[in-house]
N, C-alpha and C positions, 0 to 999 in steps of 0.2 A: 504494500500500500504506500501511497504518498506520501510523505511530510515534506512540508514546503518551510523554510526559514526566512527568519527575519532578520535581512540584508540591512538593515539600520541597526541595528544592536551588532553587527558583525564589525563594521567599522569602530565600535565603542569596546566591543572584547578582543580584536586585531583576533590572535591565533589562538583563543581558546578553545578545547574540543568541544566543551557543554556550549551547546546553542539548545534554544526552544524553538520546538516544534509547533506547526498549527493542524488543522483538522488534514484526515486521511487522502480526503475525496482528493481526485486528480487538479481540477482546477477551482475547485472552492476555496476561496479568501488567501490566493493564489498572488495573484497579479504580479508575478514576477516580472514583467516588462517592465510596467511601473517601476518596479524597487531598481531594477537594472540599470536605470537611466540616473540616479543619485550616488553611485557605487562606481570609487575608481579605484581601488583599493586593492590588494593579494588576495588570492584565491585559498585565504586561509581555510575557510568552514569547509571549504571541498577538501581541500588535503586533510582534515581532521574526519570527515566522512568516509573517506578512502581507506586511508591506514589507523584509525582507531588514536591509542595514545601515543604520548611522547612526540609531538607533531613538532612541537619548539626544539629539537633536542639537536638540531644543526647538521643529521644526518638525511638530510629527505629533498635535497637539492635538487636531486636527479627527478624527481616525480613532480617538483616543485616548478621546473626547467618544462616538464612537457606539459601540466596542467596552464601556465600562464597566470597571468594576472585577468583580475577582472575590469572589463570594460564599460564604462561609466558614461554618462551623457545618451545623445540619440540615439548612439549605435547600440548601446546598453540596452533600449528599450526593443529598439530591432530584434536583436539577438534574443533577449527575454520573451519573447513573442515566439518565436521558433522554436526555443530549447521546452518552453511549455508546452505546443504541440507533440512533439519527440515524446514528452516526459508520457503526457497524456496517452500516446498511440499506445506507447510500451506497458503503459500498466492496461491498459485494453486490451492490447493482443497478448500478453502471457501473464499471463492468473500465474500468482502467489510468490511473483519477485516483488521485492519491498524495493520503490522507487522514490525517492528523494531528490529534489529540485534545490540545489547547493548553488552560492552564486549564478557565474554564467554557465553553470555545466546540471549533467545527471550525474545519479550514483546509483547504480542497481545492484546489489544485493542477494548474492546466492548464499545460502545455506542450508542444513539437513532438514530443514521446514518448508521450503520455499521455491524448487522446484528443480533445482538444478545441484547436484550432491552429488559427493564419491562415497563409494564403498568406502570401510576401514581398511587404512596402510593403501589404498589403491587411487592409482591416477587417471583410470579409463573413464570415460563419458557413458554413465549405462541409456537406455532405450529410453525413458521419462526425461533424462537429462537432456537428450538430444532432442525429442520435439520440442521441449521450450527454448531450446538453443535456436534451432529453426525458425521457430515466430519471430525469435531475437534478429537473426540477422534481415529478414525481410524489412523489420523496421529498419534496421540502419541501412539497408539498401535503397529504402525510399527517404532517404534525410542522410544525403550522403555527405553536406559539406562536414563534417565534423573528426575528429579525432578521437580514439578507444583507446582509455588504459584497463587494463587487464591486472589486477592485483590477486596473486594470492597468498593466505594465510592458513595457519594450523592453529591446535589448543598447546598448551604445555606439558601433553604427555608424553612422557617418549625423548631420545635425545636430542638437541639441539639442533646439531647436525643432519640427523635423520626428518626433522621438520621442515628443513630449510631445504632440503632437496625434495622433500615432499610438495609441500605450497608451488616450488618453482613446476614441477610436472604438472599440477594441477593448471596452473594460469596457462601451462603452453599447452595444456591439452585445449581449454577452451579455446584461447587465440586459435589455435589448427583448427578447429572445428569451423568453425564463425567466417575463418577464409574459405578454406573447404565449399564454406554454404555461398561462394560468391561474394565474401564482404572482404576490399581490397587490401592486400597483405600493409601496405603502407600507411595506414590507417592507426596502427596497433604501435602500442608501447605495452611491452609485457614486464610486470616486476613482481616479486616475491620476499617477502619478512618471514615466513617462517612461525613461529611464536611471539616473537619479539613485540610484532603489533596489537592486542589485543583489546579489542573493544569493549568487552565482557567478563566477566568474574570468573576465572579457570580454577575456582574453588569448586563450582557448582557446578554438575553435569547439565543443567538446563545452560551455561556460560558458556563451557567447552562446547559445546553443540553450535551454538552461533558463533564463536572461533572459528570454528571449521568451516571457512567461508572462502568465496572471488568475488570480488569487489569487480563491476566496470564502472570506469567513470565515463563518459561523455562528452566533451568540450567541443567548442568551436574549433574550427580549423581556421586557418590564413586567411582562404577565400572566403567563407563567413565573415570574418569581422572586418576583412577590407572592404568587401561590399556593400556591408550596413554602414559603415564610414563614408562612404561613397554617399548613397543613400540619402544620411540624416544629414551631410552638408547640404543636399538640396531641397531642404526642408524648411 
């Protein structure tokens, strides 16, 4: 389901992960455009939605590099227009990914609840995993200007080592599938933390459970937000 944030308190908390939430529905009390057009600020609340904690902690450049900053003024509101159609398609066409409208981007949300999951210690894509993969990429087939990161993650059981090469099989299984389905190789930034990132209380098996997750995130690409630049000067 949806939660949509509020991009004026994000500017006041800079890169804290705790942001509030609003109602589920895809585009109710949404108005991302709106908030997009007063927001010129880092794409903090997206990098804290992606990798969970420890987002301030100086190691997250690289993810930090391909999310962008957030785009503020007309083009803001342009692009906010768009990226809430996207948000909206995708929780339409696949039931029980938790989708999130973070700045200018998506964050969709797999875990063992939600529709797209591995076996234990396994990195293969079972048969349930792949028809939601499917509806996935048909959406980013028809809303091609954009950019996919691919994050994955694990819980803290098990060694370090062994998670960290887990999570990584994980993201590149997805990314392969997703191209495979016709959604273009150049698109993807694939990254993987392992344990390190954990969103949830890996004290509690309901915690570990949503640990064991792939994060996509969704951003504008070049041609997107040159073109709403373009655009809003002639406005």
């Amino acid at each position: 389901m949806r939660k949509t944030i509020n991009k004026i308190s994000i500017v006041a908390l800079a890169l804290l992960v705790t942001v509030s939430f609003s109602n589920c529905e895809a585009t109710k009390n949404a108005n991302n455009k709106q908030k997009g057009g007063v927001i010129g600020a880092g794409a903090g609340a997206l990098l804290g939605a992606i990798i969970g904690n420890n987002v301030g902690n100086g190691k997250n450049s690289k993810i930090g590099a391909v999310i962008g900053g957030v785009v503020g003024g007309g083009a803001g509101v342009l692009i906010g227009k768009k990226m809430d159609d996207q948000a909206k398609k995708i929780e339409t066409e696949v039931p029980g990914a938790e989708v999130e409208r973070v700045d200018d981007g998506i964050v969709v949300t797999f875990d063992e609840n939600s529709g797209v999951y591995f076996d234990t210690n396994k990195s293969d894509i079972n048969a349930k995993s792949k028809a939601n993969l499917d509806k996935l990429a048909k959406v980013f087939l028809e809303f091609p200007d954009t950019k996919i990161v691919v994050v994955g993650h694990t819980d803290s059981s098990g060694r370090d080592d062994y998670n960290l090469i887990l999570s990584e099989k994980r993201a590149k299984s997805v990314t392969a599938y997703l191209i495979n389905d016709g959604v273009a190789e150049s698109r993807f930034e694939t990254l993987w933390y392992g344990e390190t990132k954990p969103k949830y209380d890996n004290t509690t098996a309901e915690g570990r459970a949503k640990n064991r997750r792939v994060n996509l995130a969704i951003v504008p690409d070049e041609k997107m937000v040159n073109e709403a630049k373009v655009e809003a000067s002639k406005q």
